[in-house]
PyMOL CGO cylinders between C-alpha atoms (Angstrom):
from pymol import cmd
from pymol.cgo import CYLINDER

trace = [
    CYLINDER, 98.39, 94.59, 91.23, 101.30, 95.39, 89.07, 0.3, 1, 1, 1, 1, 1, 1,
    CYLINDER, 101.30, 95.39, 89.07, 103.36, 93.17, 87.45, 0.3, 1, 1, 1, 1, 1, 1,
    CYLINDER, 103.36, 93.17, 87.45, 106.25, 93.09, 84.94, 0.3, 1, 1, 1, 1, 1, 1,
    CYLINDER, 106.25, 93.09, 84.94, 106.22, 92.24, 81.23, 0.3, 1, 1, 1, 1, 1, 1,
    CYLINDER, 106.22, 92.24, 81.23, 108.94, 91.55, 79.01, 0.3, 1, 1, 1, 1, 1, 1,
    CYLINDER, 108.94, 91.55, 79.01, 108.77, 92.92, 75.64, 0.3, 1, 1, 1, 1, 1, 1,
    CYLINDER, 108.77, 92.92, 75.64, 111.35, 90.73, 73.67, 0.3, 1, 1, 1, 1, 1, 1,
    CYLINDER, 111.35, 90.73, 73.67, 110.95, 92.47, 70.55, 0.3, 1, 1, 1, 1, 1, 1,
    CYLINDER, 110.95, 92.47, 70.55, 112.64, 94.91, 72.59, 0.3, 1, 1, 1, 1, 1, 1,
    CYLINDER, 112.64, 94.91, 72.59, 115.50, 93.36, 75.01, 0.3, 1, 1, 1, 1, 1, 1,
    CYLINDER, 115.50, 93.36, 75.01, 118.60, 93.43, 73.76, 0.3, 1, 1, 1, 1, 1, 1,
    CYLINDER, 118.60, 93.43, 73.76, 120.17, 90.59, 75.85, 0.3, 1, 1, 1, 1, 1, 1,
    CYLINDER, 120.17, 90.59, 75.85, 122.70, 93.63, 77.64, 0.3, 1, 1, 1, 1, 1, 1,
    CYLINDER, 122.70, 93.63, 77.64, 121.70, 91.97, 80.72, 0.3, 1, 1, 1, 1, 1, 1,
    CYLINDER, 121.70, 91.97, 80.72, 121.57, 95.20, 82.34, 0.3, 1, 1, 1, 1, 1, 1,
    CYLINDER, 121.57, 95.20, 82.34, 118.40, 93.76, 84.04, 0.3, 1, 1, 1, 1, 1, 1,
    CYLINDER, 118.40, 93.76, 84.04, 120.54, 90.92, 85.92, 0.3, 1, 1, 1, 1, 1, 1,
    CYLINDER, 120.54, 90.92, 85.92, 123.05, 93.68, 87.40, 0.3, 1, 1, 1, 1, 1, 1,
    CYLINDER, 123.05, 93.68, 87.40, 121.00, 96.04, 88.73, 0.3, 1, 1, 1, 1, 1, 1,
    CYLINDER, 121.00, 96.04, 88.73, 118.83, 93.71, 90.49, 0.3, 1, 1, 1, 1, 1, 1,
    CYLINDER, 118.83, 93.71, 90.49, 122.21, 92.35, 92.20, 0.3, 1, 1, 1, 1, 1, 1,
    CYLINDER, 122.21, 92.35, 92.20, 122.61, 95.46, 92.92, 0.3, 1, 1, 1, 1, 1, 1,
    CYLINDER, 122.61, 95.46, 92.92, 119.54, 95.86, 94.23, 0.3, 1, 1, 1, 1, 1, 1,
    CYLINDER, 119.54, 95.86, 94.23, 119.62, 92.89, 96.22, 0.3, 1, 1, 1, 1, 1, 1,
    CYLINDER, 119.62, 92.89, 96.22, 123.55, 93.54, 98.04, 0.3, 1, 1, 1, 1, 1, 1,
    CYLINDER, 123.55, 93.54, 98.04, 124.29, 94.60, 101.12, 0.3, 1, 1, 1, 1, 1, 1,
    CYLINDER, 124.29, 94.60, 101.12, 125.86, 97.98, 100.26, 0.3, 1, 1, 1, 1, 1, 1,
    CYLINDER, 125.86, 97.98, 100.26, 123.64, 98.85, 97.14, 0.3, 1, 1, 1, 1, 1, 1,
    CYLINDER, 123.64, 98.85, 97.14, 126.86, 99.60, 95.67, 0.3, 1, 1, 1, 1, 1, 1,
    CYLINDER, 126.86, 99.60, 95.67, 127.76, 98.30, 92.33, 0.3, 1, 1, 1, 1, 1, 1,
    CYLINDER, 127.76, 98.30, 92.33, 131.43, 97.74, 92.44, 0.3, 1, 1, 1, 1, 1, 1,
    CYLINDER, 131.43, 97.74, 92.44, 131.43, 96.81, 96.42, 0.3, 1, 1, 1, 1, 1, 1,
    CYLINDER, 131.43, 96.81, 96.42, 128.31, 94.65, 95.33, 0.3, 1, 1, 1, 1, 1, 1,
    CYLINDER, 128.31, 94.65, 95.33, 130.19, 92.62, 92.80, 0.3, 1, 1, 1, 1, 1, 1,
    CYLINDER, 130.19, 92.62, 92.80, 133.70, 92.39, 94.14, 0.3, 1, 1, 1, 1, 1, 1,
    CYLINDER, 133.70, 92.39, 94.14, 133.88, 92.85, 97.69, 0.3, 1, 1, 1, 1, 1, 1,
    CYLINDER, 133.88, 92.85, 97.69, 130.50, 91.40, 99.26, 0.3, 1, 1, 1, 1, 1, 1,
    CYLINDER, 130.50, 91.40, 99.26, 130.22, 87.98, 101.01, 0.3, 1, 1, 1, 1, 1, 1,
    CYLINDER, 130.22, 87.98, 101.01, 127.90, 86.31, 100.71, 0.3, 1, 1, 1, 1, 1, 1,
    CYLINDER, 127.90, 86.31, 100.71, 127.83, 87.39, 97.02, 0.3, 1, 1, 1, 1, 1, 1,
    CYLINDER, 127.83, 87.39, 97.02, 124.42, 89.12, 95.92, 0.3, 1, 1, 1, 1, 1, 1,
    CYLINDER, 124.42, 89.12, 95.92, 122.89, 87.36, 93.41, 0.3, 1, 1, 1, 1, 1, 1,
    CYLINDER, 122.89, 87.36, 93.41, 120.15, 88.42, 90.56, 0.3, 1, 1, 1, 1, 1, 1,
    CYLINDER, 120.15, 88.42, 90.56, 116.43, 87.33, 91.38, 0.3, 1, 1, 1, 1, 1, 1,
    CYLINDER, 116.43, 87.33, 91.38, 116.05, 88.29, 86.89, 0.3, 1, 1, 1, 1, 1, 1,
    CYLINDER, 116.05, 88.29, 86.89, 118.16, 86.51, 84.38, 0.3, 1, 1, 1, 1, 1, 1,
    CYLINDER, 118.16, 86.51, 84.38, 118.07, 86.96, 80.69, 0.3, 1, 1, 1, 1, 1, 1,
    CYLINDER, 118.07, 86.96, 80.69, 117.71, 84.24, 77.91, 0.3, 1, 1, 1, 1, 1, 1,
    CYLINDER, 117.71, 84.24, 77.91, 119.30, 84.21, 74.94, 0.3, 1, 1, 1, 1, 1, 1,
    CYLINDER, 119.30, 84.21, 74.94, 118.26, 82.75, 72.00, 0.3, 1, 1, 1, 1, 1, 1,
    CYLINDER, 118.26, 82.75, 72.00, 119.35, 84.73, 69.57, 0.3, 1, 1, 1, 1, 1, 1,
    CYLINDER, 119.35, 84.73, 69.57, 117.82, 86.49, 67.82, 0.3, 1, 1, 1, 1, 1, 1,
    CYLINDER, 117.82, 86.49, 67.82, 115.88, 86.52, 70.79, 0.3, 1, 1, 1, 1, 1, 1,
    CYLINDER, 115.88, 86.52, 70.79, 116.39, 87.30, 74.26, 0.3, 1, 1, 1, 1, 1, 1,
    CYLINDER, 116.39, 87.30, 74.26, 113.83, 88.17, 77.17, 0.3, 1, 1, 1, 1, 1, 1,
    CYLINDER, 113.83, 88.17, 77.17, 114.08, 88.83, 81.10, 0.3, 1, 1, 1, 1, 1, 1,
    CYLINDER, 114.08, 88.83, 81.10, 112.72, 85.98, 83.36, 0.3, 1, 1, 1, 1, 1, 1,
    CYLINDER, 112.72, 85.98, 83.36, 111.91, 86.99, 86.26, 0.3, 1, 1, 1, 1, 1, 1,
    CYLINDER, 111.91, 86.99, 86.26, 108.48, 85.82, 88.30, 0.3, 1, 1, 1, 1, 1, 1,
    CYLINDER, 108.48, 85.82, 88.30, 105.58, 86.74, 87.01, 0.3, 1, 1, 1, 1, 1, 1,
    CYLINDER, 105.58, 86.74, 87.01, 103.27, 87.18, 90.74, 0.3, 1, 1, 1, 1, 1, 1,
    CYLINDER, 103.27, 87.18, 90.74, 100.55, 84.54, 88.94, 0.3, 1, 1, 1, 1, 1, 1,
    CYLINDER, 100.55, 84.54, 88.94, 97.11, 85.33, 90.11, 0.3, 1, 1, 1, 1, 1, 1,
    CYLINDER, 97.11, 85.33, 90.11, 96.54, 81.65, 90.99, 0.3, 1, 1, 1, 1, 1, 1,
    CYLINDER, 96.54, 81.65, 90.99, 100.13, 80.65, 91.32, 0.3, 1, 1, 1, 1, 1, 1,
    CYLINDER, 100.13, 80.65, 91.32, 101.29, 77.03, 91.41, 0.3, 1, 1, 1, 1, 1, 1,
    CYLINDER, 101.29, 77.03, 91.41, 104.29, 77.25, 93.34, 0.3, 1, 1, 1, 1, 1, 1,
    CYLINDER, 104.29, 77.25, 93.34, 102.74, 78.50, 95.93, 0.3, 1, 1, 1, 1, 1, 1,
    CYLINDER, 102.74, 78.50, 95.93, 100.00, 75.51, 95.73, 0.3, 1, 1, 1, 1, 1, 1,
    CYLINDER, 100.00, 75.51, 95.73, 102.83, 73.53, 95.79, 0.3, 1, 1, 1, 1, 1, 1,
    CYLINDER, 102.83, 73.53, 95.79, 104.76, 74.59, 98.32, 0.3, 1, 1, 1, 1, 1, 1,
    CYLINDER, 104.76, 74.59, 98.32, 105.18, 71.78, 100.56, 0.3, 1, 1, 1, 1, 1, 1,
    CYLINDER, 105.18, 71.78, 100.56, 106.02, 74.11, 103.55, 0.3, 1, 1, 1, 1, 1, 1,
    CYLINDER, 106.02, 74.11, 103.55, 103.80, 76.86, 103.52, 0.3, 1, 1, 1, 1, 1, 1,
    CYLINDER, 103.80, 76.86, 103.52, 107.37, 79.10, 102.44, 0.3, 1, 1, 1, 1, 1, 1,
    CYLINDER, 107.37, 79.10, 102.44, 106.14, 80.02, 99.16, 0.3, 1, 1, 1, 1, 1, 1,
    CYLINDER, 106.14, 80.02, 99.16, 103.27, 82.53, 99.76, 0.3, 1, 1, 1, 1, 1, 1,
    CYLINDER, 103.27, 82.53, 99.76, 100.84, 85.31, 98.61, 0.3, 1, 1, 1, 1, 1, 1,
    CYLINDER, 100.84, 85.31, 98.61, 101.55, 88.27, 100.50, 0.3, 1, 1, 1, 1, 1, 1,
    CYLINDER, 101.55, 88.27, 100.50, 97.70, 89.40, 101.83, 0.3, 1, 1, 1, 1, 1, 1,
    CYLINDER, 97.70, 89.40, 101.83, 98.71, 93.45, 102.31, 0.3, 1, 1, 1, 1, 1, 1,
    CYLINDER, 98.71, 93.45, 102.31, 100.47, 93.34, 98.74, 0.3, 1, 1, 1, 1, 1, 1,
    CYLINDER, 100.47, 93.34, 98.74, 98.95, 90.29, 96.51, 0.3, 1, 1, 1, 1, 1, 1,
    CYLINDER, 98.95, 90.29, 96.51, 102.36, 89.54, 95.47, 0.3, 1, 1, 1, 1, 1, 1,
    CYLINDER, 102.36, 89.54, 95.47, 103.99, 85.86, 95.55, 0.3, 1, 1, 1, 1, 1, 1,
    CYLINDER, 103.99, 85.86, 95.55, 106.54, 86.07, 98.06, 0.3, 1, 1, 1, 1, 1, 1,
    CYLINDER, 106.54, 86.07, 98.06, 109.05, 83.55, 99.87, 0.3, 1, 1, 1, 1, 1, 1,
    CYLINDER, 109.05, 83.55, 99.87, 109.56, 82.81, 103.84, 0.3, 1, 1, 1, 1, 1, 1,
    CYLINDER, 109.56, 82.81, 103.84, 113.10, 81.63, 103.82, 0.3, 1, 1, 1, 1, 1, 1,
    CYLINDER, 113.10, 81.63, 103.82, 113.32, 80.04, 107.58, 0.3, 1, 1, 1, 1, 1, 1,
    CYLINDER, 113.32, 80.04, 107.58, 110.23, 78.15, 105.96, 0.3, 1, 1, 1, 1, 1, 1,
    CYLINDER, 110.23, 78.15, 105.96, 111.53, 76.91, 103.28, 0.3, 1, 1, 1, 1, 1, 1,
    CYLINDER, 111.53, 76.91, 103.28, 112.52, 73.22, 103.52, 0.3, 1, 1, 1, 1, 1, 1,
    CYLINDER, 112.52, 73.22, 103.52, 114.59, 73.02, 100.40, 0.3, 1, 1, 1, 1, 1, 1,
    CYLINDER, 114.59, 73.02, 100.40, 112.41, 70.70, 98.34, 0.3, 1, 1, 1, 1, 1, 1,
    CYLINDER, 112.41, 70.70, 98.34, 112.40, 72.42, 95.40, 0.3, 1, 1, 1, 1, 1, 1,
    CYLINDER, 112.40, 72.42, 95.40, 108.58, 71.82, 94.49, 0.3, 1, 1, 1, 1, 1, 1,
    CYLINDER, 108.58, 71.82, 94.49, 107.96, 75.68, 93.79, 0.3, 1, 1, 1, 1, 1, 1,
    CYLINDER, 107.96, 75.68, 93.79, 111.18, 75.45, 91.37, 0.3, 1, 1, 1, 1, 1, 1,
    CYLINDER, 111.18, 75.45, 91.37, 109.74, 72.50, 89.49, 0.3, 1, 1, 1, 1, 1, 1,
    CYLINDER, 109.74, 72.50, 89.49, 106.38, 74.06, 88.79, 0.3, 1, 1, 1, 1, 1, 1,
    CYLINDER, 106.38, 74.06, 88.79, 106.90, 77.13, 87.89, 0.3, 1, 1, 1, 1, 1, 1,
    CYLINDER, 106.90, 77.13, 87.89, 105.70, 77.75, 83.87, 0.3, 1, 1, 1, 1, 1, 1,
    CYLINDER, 105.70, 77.75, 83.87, 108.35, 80.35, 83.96, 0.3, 1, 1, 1, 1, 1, 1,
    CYLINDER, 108.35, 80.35, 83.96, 111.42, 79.20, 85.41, 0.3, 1, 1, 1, 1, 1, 1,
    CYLINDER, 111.42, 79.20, 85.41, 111.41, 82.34, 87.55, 0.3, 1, 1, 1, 1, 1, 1,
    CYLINDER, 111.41, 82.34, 87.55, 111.95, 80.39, 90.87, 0.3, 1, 1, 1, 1, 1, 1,
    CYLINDER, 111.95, 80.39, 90.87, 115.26, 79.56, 91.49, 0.3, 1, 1, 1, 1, 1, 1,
    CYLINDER, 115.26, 79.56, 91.49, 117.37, 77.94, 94.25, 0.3, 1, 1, 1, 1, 1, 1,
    CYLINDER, 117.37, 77.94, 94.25, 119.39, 80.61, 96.60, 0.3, 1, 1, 1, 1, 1, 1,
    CYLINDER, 119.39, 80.61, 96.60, 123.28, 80.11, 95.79, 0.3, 1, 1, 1, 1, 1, 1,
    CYLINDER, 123.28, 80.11, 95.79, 123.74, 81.53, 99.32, 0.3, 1, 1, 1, 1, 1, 1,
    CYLINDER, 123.74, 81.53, 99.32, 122.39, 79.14, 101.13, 0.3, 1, 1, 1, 1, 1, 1,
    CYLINDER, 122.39, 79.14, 101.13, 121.58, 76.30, 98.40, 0.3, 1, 1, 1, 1, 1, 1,
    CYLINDER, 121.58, 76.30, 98.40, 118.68, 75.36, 100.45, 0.3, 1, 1, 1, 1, 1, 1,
    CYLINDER, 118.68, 75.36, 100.45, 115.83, 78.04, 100.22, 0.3, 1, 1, 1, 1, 1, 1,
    CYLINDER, 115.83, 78.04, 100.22, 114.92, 79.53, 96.82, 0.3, 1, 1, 1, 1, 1, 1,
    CYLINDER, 114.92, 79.53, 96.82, 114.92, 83.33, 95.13, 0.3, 1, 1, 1, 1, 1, 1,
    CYLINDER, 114.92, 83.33, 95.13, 112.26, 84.91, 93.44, 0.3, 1, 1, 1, 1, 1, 1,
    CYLINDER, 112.26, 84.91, 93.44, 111.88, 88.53, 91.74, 0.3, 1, 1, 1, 1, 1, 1,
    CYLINDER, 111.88, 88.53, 91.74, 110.55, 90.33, 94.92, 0.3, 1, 1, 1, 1, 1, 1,
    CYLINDER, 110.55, 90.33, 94.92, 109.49, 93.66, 92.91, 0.3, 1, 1, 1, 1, 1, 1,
    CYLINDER, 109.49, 93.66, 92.91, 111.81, 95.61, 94.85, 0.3, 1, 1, 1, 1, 1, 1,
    CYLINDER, 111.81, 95.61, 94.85, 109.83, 97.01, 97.75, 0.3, 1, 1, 1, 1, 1, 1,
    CYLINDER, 109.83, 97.01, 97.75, 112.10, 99.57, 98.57, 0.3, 1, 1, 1, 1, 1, 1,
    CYLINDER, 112.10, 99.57, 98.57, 111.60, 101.00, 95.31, 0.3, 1, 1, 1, 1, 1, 1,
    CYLINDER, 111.60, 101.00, 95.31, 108.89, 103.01, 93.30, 0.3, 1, 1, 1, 1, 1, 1,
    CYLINDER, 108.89, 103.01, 93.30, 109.85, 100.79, 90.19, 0.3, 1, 1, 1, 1, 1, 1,
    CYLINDER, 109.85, 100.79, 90.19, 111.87, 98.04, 90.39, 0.3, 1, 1, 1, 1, 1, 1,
    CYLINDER, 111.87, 98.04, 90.39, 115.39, 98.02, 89.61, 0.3, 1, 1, 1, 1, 1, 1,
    CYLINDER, 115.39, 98.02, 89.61, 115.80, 95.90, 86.32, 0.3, 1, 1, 1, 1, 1, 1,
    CYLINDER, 115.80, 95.90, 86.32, 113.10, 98.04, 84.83, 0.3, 1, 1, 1, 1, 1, 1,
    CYLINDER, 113.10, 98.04, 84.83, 114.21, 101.24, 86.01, 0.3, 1, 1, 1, 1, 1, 1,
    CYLINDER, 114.21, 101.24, 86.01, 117.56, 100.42, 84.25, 0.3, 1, 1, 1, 1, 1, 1,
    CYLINDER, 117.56, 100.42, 84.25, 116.27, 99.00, 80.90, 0.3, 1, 1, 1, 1, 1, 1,
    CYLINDER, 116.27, 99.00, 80.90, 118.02, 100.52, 78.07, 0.3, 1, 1, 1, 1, 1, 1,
    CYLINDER, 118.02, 100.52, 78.07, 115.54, 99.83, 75.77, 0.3, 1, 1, 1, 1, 1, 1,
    CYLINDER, 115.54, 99.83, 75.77, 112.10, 99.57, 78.00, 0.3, 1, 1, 1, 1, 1, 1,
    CYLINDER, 112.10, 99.57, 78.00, 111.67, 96.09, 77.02, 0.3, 1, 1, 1, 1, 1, 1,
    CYLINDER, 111.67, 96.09, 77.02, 110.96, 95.79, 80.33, 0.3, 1, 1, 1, 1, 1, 1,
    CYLINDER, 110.96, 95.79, 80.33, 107.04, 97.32, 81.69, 0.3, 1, 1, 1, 1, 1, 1,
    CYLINDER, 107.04, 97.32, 81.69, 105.61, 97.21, 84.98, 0.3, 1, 1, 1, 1, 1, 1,
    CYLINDER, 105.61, 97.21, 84.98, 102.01, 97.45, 84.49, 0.3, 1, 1, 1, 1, 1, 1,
    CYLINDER, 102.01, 97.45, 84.49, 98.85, 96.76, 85.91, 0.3, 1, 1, 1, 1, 1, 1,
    CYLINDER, 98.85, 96.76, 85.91, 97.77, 93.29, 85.40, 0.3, 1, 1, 1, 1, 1, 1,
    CYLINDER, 97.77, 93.29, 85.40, 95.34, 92.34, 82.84, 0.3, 1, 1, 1, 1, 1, 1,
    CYLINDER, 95.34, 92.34, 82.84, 92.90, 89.78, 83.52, 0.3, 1, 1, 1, 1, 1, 1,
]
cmd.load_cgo(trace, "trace")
C-alpha cells in the first residue's frame, strides 16, 4: 500500500500542500470558488508545521496497525478491506474524539463543518497522486510504497 512521506529537509513551509488539498476536497474543485464562495467552507485534511527552521506536512500516515482505529469507540474509524487504507464513516462517528487523542501524528482532526465527526488525509481517490503531493514545489512530499 502506498503511503506519503514528508521529507522536511525539503518542505519549505509554502503551505501549498494545505491549499490544494482544500481544493481537492470543495465542492467545485475550483480554487478561487473553493476559498471564497463555498458553504460549507472546504477545509484541508494536511496542515503544515512550522518550526522554523523546520517545517513538515502532517497529514495521516494509513498505520499498518493503526490506533485510532482500535480506538474508535464507534466502529467510524476504519481500515478500508478493498484499499488497506484508514478511512472514516462520518454518520458513524459519535464525536468522541478517541481517534483524535491517539493518534502519534496528530493527523486526525475534528471536521469544522460539522464539529462532530473528524477529517483525515483520504489519499485522494479520485486522483492518481494525491493533491498536496502533486503540487509540492519542492517534492518534500513522496508517495511511496510502504516499507515494513
Amino acid at each position: 500500500m502506498k503511503r506519503i512521506y514528508p521529507l522536511e529537509e525539503r518542505c519549505m513551509g509554502c503551505g501549498l500542500c494545505e491549499v490544494y488539498c482544500t481544493q481537492e476536497h470543495s465542492q467545485t474543485k475550483d480554487l478561487v470558488k473553493a476559498f471564497r464562495r463555498e458553504y460549507p467552507r472546504p477545509f484541508s485534511r494536511v496542515r503544515v508545521e512550522r518550526d522554523r527552521p523546520v517545517s513538515f506536512a502532517v497529514q495521516c500516515r494509513q498505520c499498518e496497525d493503526a490506533p485510532c482505529v482500535l480506538a474508535c469507540l464507534s466502529g467510524a474509524m476504519y481500515v478500508d478491506e478493498w484499499t488497506g487504507l484508514v478511512s472514516h464513516d462520518a454518520a458513524r462517528c459519535i464525536g468522541c474524539w478517541t481517534c483524535i487523542m491517539v493518534c502519534a501524528y496528530g493527523a486526525v482532526r475534528i471536521n469544522p463543518q460539522t464539529g462532530k465527526a473528524v477529517a483525515k488525509c483520504d489519499l485522494c481517490p479520485e486522483l492518481k497522486v494525491p493533491a498536496c503531493v502533486a503540487n509540492c514545489p519542492n517534492e518534500a512530499l513522496t508517495l511511496q510504497e510502504a516499507t515494513a
